[in-house]
C-alpha positions as CSV (number, residue, x, y, z in Angstrom):
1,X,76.3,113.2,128.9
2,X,74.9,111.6,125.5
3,X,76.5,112.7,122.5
4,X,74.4,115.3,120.5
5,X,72.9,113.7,117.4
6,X,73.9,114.7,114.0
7,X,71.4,116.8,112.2
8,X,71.9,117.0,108.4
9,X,68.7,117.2,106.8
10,X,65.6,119.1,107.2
11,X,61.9,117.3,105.4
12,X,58.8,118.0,106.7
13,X,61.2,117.7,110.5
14,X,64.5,117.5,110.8
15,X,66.5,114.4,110.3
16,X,69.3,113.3,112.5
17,X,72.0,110.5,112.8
18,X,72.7,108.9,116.0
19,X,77.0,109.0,116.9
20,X,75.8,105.7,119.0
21,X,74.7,104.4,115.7
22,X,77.1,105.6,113.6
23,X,79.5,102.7,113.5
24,X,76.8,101.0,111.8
25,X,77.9,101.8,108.7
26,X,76.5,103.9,105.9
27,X,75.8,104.6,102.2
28,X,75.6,107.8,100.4
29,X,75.0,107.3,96.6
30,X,73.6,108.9,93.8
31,X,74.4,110.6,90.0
32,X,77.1,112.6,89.3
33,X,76.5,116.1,90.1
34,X,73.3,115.4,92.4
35,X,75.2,116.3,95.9
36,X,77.0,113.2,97.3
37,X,80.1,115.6,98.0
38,X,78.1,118.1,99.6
39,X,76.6,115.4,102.4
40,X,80.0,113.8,102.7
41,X,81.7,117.0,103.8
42,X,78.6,117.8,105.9
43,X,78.2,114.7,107.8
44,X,82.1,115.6,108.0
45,X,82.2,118.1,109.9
46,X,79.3,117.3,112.3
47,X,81.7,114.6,113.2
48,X,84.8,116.1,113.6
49,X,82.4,118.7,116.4
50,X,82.2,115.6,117.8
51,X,85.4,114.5,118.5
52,X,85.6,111.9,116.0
53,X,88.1,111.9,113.3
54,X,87.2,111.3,109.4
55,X,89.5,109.6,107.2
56,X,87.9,110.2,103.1
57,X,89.7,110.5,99.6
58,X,89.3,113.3,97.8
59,X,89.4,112.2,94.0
60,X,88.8,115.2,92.7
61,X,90.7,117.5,94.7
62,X,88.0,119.9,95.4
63,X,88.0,118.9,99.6
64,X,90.5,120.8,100.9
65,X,87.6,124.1,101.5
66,X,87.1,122.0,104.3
67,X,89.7,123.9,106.3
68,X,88.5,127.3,105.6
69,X,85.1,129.2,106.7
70,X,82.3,129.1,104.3
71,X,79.1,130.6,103.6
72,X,80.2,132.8,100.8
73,X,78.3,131.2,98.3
74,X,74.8,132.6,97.0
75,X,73.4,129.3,97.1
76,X,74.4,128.0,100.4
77,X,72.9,131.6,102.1
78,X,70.0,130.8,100.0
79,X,69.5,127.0,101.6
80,X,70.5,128.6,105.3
81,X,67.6,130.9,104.5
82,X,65.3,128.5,103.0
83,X,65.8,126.0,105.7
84,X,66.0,129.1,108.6
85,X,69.3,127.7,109.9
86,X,69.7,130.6,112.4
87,X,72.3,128.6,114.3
88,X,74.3,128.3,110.7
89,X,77.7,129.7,110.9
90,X,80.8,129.8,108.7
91,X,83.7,127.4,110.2
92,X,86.5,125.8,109.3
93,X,88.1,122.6,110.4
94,X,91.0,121.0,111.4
95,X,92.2,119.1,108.2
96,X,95.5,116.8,108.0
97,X,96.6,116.0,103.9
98,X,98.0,112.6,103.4
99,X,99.3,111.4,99.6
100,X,100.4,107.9,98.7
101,X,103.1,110.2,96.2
102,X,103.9,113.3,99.1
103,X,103.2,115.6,96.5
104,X,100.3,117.2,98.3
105,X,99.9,116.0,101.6
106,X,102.7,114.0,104.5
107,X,103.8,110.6,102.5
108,X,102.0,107.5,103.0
109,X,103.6,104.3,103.1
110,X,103.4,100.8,103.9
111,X,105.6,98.1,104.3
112,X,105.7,94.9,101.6
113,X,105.2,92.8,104.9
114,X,102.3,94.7,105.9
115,X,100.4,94.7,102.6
116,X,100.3,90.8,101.9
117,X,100.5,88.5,99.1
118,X,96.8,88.8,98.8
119,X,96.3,92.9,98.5
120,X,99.7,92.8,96.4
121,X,98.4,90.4,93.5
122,X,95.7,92.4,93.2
123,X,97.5,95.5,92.7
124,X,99.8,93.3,90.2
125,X,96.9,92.1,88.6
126,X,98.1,88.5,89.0
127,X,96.4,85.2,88.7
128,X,95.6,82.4,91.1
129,X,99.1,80.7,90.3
130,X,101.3,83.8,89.7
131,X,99.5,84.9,93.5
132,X,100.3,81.3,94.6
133,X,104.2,82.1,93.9
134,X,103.6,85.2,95.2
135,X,102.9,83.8,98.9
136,X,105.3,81.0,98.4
137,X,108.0,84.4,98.6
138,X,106.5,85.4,101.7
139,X,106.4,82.4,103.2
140,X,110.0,81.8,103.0
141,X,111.1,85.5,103.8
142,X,109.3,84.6,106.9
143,X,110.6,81.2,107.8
144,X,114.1,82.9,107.2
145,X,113.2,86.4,109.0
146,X,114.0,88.2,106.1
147,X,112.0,91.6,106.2
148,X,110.4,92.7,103.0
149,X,109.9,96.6,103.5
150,X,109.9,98.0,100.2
151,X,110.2,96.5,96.2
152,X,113.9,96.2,96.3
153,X,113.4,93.2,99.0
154,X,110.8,92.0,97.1
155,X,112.6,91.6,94.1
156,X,115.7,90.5,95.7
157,X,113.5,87.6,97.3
158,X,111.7,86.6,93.7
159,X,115.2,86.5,92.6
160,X,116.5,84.4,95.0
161,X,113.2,82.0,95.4
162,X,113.4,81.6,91.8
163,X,117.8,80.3,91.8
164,X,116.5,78.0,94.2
165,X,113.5,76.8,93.2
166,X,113.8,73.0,92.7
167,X,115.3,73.1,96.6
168,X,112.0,75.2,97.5
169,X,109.1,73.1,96.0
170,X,109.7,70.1,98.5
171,X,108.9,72.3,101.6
172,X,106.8,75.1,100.2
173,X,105.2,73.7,96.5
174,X,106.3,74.7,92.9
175,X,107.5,78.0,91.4
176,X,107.7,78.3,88.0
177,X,110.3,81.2,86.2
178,X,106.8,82.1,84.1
179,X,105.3,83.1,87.3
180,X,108.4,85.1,88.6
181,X,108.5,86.6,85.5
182,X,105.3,87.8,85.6
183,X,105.7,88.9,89.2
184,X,108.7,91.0,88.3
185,X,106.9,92.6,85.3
186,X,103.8,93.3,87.6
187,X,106.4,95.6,89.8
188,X,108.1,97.0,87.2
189,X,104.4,98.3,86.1
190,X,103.6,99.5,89.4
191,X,107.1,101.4,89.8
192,X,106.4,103.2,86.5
193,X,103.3,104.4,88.1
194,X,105.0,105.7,91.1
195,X,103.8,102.6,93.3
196,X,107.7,102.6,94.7
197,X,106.8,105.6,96.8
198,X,104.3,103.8,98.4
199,X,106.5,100.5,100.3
200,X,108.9,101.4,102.8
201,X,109.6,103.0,106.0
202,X,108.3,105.1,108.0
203,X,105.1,103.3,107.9
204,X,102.0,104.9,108.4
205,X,101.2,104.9,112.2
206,X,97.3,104.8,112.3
207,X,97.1,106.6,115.4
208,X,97.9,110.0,113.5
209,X,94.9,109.4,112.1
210,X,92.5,109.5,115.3
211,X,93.7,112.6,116.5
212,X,91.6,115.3,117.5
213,X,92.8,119.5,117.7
214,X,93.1,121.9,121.1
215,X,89.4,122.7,120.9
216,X,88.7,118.3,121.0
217,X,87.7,118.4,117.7
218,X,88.4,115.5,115.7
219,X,91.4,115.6,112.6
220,X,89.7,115.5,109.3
221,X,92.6,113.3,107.2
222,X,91.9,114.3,103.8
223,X,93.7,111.9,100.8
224,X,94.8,113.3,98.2
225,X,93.6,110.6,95.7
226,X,93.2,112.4,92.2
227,X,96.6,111.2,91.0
228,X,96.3,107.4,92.9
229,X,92.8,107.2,91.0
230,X,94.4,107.2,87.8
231,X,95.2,103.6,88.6
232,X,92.2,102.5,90.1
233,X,93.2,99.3,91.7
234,X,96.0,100.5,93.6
235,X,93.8,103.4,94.9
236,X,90.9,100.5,95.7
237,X,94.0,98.2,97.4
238,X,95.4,100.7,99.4
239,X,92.1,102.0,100.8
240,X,91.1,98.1,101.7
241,X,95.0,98.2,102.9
242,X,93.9,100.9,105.5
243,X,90.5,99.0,106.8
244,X,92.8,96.4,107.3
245,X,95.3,97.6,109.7
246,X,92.8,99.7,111.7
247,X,90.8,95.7,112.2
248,X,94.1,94.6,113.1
249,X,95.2,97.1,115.4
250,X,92.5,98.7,117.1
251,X,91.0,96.9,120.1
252,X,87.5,95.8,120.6
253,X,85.3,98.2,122.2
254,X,81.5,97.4,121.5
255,X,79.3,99.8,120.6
256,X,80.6,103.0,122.0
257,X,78.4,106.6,122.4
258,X,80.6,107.4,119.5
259,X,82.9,106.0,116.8
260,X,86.3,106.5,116.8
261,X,87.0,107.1,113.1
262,X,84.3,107.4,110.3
263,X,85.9,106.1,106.9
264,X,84.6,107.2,103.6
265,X,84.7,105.5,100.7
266,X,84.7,107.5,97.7
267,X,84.2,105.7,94.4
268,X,82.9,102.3,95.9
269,X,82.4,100.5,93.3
270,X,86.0,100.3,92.4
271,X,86.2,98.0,95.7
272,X,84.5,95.6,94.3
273,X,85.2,95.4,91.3
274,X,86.9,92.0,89.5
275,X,87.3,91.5,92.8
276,X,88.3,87.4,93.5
277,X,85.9,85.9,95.8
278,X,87.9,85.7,98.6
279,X,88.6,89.4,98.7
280,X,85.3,89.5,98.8
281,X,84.0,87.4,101.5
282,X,86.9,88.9,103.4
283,X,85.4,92.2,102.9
284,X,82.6,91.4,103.7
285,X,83.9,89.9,107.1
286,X,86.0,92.8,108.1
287,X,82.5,95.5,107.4
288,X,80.7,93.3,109.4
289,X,83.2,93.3,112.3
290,X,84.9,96.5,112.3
291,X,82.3,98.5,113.7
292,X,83.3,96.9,117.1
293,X,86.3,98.8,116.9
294,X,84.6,102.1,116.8
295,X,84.9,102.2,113.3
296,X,82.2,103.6,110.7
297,X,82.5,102.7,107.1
298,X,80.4,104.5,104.8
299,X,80.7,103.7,101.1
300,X,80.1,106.8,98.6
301,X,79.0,105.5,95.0
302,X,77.0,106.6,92.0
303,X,74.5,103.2,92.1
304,X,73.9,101.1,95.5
305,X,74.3,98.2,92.9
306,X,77.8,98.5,93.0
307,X,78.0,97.4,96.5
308,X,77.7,93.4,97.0
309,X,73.9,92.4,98.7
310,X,76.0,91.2,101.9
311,X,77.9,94.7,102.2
312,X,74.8,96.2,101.4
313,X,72.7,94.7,104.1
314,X,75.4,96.0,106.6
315,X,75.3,99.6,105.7
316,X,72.5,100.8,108.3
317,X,72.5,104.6,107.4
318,X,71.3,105.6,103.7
319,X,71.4,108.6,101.9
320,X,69.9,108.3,98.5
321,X,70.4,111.1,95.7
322,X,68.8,111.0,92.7
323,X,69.5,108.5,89.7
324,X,68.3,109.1,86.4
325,X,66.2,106.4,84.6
326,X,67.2,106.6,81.0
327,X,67.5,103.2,80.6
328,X,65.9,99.6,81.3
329,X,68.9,99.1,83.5
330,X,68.5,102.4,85.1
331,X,65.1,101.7,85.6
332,X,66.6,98.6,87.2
333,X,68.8,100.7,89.4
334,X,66.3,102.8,90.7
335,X,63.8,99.7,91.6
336,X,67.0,98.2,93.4
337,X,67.5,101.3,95.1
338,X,63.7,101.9,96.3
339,X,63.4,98.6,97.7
340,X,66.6,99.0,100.3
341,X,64.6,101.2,102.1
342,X,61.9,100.8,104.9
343,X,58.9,101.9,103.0
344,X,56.9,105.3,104.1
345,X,53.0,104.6,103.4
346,X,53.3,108.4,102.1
347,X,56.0,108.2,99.4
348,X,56.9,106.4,96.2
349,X,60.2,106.2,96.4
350,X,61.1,104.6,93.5
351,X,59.2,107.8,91.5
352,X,61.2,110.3,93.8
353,X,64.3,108.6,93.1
354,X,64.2,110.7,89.9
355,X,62.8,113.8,90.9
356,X,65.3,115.0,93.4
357,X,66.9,118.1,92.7
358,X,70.4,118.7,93.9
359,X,71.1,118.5,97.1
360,X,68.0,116.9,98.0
361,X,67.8,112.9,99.0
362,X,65.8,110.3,100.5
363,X,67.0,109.5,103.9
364,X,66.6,106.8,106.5
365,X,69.0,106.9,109.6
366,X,68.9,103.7,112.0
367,X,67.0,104.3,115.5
368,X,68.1,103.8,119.1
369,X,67.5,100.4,118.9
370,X,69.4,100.2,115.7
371,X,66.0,99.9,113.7
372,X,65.6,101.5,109.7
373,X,64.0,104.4,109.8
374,X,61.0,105.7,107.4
375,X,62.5,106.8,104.7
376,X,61.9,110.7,103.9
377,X,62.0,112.7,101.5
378,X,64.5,115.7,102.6
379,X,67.0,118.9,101.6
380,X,70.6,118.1,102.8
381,X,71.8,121.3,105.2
382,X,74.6,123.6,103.5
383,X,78.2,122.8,104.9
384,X,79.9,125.3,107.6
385,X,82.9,125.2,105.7
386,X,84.4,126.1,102.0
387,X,82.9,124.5,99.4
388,X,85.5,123.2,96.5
389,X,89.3,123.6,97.0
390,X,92.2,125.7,98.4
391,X,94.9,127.3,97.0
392,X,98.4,125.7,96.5
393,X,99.7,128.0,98.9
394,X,96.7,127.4,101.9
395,X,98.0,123.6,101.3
396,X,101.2,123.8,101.8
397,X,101.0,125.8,105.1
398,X,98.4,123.4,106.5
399,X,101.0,120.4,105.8
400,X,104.0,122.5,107.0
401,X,102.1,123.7,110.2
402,X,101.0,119.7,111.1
403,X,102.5,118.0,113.9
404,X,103.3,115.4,111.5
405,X,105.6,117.3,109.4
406,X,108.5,116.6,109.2
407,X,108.2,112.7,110.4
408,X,107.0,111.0,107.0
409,X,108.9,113.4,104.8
410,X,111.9,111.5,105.0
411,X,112.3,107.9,104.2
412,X,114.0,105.7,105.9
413,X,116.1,102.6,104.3
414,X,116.7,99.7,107.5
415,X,119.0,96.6,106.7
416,X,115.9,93.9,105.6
417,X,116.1,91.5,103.1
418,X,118.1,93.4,99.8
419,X,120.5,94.0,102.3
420,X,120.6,90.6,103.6
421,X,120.9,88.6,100.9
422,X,123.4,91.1,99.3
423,X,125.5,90.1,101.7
424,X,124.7,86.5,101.6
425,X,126.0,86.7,97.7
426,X,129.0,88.2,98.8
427,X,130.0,85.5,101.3
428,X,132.3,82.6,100.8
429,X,131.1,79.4,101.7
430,X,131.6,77.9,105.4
431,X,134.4,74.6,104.6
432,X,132.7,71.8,105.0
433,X,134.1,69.0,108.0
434,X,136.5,66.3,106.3
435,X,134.3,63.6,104.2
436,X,131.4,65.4,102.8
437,X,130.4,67.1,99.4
438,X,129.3,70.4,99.3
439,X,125.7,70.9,97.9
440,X,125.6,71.9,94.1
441,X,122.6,74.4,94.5
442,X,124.1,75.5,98.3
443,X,120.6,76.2,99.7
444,X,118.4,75.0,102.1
445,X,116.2,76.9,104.7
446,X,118.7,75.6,107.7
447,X,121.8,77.1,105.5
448,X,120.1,80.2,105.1
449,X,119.1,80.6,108.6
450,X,122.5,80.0,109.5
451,X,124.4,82.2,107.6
452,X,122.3,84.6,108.1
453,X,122.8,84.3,111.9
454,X,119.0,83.7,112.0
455,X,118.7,80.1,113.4
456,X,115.9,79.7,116.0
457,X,113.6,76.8,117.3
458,X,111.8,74.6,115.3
459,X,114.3,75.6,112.3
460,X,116.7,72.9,110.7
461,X,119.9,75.3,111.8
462,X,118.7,75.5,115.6
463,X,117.8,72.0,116.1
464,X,120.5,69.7,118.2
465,X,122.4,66.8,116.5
466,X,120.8,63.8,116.3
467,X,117.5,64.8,116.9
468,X,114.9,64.0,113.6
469,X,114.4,66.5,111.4
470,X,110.4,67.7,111.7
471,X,108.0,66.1,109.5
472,X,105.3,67.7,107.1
473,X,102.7,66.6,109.6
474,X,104.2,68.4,113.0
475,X,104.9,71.7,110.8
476,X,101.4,71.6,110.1
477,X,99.9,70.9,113.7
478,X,102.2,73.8,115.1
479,X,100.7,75.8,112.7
480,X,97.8,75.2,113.4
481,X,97.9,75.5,117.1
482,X,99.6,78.8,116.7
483,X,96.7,79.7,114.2
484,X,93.6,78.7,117.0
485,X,96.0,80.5,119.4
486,X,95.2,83.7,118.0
487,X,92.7,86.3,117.9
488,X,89.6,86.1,116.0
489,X,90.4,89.3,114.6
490,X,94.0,88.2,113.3
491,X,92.8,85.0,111.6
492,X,90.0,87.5,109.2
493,X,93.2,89.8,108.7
494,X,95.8,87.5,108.0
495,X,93.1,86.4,105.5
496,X,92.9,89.6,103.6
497,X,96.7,90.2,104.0
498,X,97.0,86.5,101.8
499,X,99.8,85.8,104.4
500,X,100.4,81.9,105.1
501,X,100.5,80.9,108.0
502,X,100.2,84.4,109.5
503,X,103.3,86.7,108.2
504,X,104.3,89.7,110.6
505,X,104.2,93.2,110.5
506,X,107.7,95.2,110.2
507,X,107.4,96.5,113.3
508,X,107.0,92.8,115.0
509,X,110.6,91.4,114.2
C-alpha cells in the first residue's frame, strides 16, 4: 500500500509532498517572522504519521508544543475555518529532547575519534597548517591505537606529539610548538564554552534517533540548540557531525516509498559559512548521496542565497516565504529566489515574493517522476499540535519518561589515550641488551607500540629480526589498497572526518 502523500498547503487545490520523494531534499526559507517555523513543525508532524522520524534544532526553544494537542489558538481555528479543514484535529506527538550540554534534553556526545581532524579545526577555528598538525595527532594516535575519546586524550596526545616532534616529522611531516600552541588554546576556548560536555562516552547511538512510538509513529528528536547557537560554529559542526555519521552508518537503500529520517536544518546559512572549500565540496557530496540512505535533508534559512548553487540545485522540494525588497541586494535576493522555481505562466513570482502574508508561500513539490512542480501560490495548513513551547515541568517529564533516560545521563570514562600515556610516563625504561646506547629522545612509533603492548603487523615493534624495515613507498601502496578497498561511502566520509588515511571510530578498536 503506497504511502499517503503529505498535504500541507491549500491554493487554488491542495498541495501535497510525495514520502517517495521526500528524500530528495528540500528548502524552506523566508524573513523572519513570515512562517518558516510554522511549515517546519507541520511538514513535522505529517511525517512522524508516517512512520518517519524527524531530527530539527530548535534555536529558539519555542518547539517543544510539539508534544502537546493544539488548536487553542484564535488564529489557527481561523485558518482550519478558512481553509474548511474538517478532518483538522488537535494532536500531539511523540517528541524525544536531545542537548549537546544535558541541560534540557538526554546528553549528546561524540567521541574526538569520531569527529575528525577536519570538523575539529573548524570548531577551533584553525588554519590550514595549525589543521595540518592537527591530523598529524590523529594520525599517530592511530598508528599507536591510542583512542582519543574526549579533550583530555587530545591534549595528552598534542603534548606528547609536540616532546617528540623532531622524531615525528621523518614519518608523518613537521609540527611546529606555534601550531600546538594554538591547538591547545583553541580547546581551552571550546572548554570555556562548555564544548567538554560534548567528547566522550557514551556516544550518541544514531539508531535512538529512527525510532518510532506504540502507535508506529515516528520519534520527533527535538535539539535543544538555543544555548549551542550562541557559538555558531560548533552548532554548524556538530549538525554536519550528525549528517556524517548517519552517511557512514546507514546502509544503502535506493529510493524507498518513504525516508527514514527527515533532517532539518535550522539556520542554514551558518553551514556554509567561511566554510574551506573542501568542507564544502564534501558537503556537497554527502547532500547529493545521502538520500540513498533514506535520508531527507531539508535546509531552513532566511535567503536561498545562503545555500551554495550545487546544494541548491539538489534541494528538490521548495517552500518559499516572503522576503522583503528594501534593498538593491534584496531586490537581488528575491530575483535569485524567483528564478529557482519552474515558472507558472499565471504568476510573477518574483512580485509575490513580497506580497505574502504570513503563513502564506510559494510552493513547488517534485512529481512522481521526480519532476519540479509549477510553482503556486498557497496558505500553509495550521499545525495539529502546540504552537510555541512547554513548560519546564512538561520537559522534564517527557525526558524522564523516554526509554533513553537514564543511558546518556551518565558518562562514562574508558582507559584511552590520557590513560595510556599516563602510564607510559610513569614507566621505567626496558635495559637495553649489552653494547648499545639508549636513545636521548626515547621515542619511536616501534617503542611506543611496544610498551604500550600494542605491537601488530606492518608496525616496526611486530616485525621479525632481520627483515627490512618498510619504506615510504610500501606504507603508501598499502594505504592505498586499503583506501580502493573500501566503500564509496567511507572514502566521502573519511573525507569530511579530515582523518588520514581513514581513522576509526571508538567503537571499532
Amino acid at each position: 500500500m503506497a504511502v499517503k502523500p503529505i498535504t500541507f498547503a491549500k491554493g487554488k487545490h491542495d498541495i501535497s509532498l510525495l514520502p517517495g520523494m521526500a528524500n530528495r531534499h528540500g528548502l524552506i526559507a523566508g524573513a523572519t517572522g513570515t512562517g518558516k517555523t510554522i511549515t517546519l513543525q507541520v511538514l513535522t508532524e505529517q511525517f512522524s504519521e508516517r512512520g518517519v522520524a524527524v531530527f530539527l534544532a530548535d534555536v529558539k526553544g519555542d518547539l517543544g508544543g510539539i508534544s502537546q494537542p493544539g488548536g487553542d489558538s484564535s488564529k489557527v481555528q481561523e485558518r482550519v475555518k478558512e481553509l474548511k479543514l474538517s478532518a483538522y484535529k488537535p494532536t500531539g506527538y511523540p517528541v524525544v529532547f536531545w542537548d549537546v550540554f544535558g541541560e534540557q534534553g538526554h546528553p549528546v556526545r561524540a567521541t574526538i575519534s569520531e569527529m575528525g581532524p577536519l570538523l575539529l579545526s573548524r570548531m577551533l577555528n584553525l588554519n590550514e597548517t595549525q589543521t595540518g598538525v592537527l591530523s598529524i595527532v590523529f594520525k599517530v594516535a592511530d598508528d599507536t591505537g591510542l583512542l582519543l575519546l574526549d579533550m583530555k586524550d587530545l591534549r595528552a596526545m598534542l603534548e606528547y606529539v609536540n616532546e617528540h616532534a623532531a622524531e615525528i616529522q621523518g614519518q608523518y611531516g613537521n609540527v611546529s610548538a606555534a601550531s600546538v600552541g594554538s591547538i591547545q588554546r583553541g580547546l581551552l576556548s571550546l572548554e570555556q564554552q562548555g564544548g567538554e560536555k560534548f567528547f566522550g562516552e557514551p556516544a550518541l547511538n544514531l539508531e535512538d534517533l529512527l525510532q518510532s512510538d506504540a502507535s508506529g509513529r515516528g520519534m520527533i528528536n527535538i535539539l535543544m540548540a538555543g544555548k549551542l547557537m550562541q557559538t555558531p560554529k560548533l552548532y554548524a559542526t556538530f549538525l554536519l557531525w550528525m549528517l556524517s555519521e548517519l552517511f557512514e552508518q546507514l546502509p544503502e537503500i535506493g529510493d524507498p516509498e518513504k525516508p527514514k529520517l527527515v533532517f532539518f536544518f535550522d539556520e542554514a546559512h551558518l553551514l556554509f559559512s567561511d566554510a574551506p572549500k573542501i568542507l564544502l565540496d564534501r558537503i556537497e557530496q554527502v547532500v547529493r548521496l545521502i538520500r540513498s540512505k533514506g535520508i531527507g535533508v531539508y535546509l531552513v534559512t532566511q535567503n536561498p542565497l545562503d545555500v551554495p548553487d550545487t546544494v541548491l540545485g539538489q534541494l528538490g522540494n521548495r517552500v518559499q516565504h516572503a522576503l522583503r525588497a528594501f534593498t538593491p541586494k534584496d531586490q537581488k535576493a528575491v530575483k535569485a529566489a524567483a528564478e529557482t522555481f519552474r515558472a507558472n505562466p499565471g504568476l510573477d513570482v518574483a512580485k509575490a515574493i513580497t506580497e505574502l502574508a504570513v503563513g502564506e508561500a510559494l510552493i513547488s513539490t517534485l512529481d512522481e517522476k521526480g519532476m519540479p512542480g509549477i510553482v503556486e501560490r498557497a496558505l500553509v495548513f495550521p499545525p495539529q499540535s502546540k504552537i510555541g513551547p512547554i513548560t519546564p515541568e512538561q520537559q522534564r517529564q517527557i525526558i524522564q519518561q523516554s526509554v533513553l533516560f537514564g543511558h546518556y545521563e551518565q558518562a562514562v570514562d574508558r582507559e584511552s589515550a590520557y590513560e595510556r600515556l599516563k602510564q607510559k610516563a610513569g614507566a621505567s625504561p626496558a635495559p637495553l641488551p649489552a653494547g648499545q646506547e639508549q636513545p636521548t629522545s626515547g621515542w619511536s612509533l616501534g617503542s611506543v607500540l611496544g610498551q604500550l603492548g600494542l605491537g601488530g603487523a606492518g608496525t616496526p615493534a611486530s616485525r621479525g629480526r632481520g627483515r627490512p624495515p618498510e619504506t615510504l613507498a610500501q606504507a603508501m601502496a598499502k594505504s592505498a589498497a586499503r583506501a580502493m578497498g573500501s566503500s564509496v561511502g567511507r572514502q566521502i566520509v573519511r573525507g569530511i572526518m579530515g582523518s588520514i588515511l581513514g581513522s576509526s571510530r571508538s567503537s571499532r578498536y
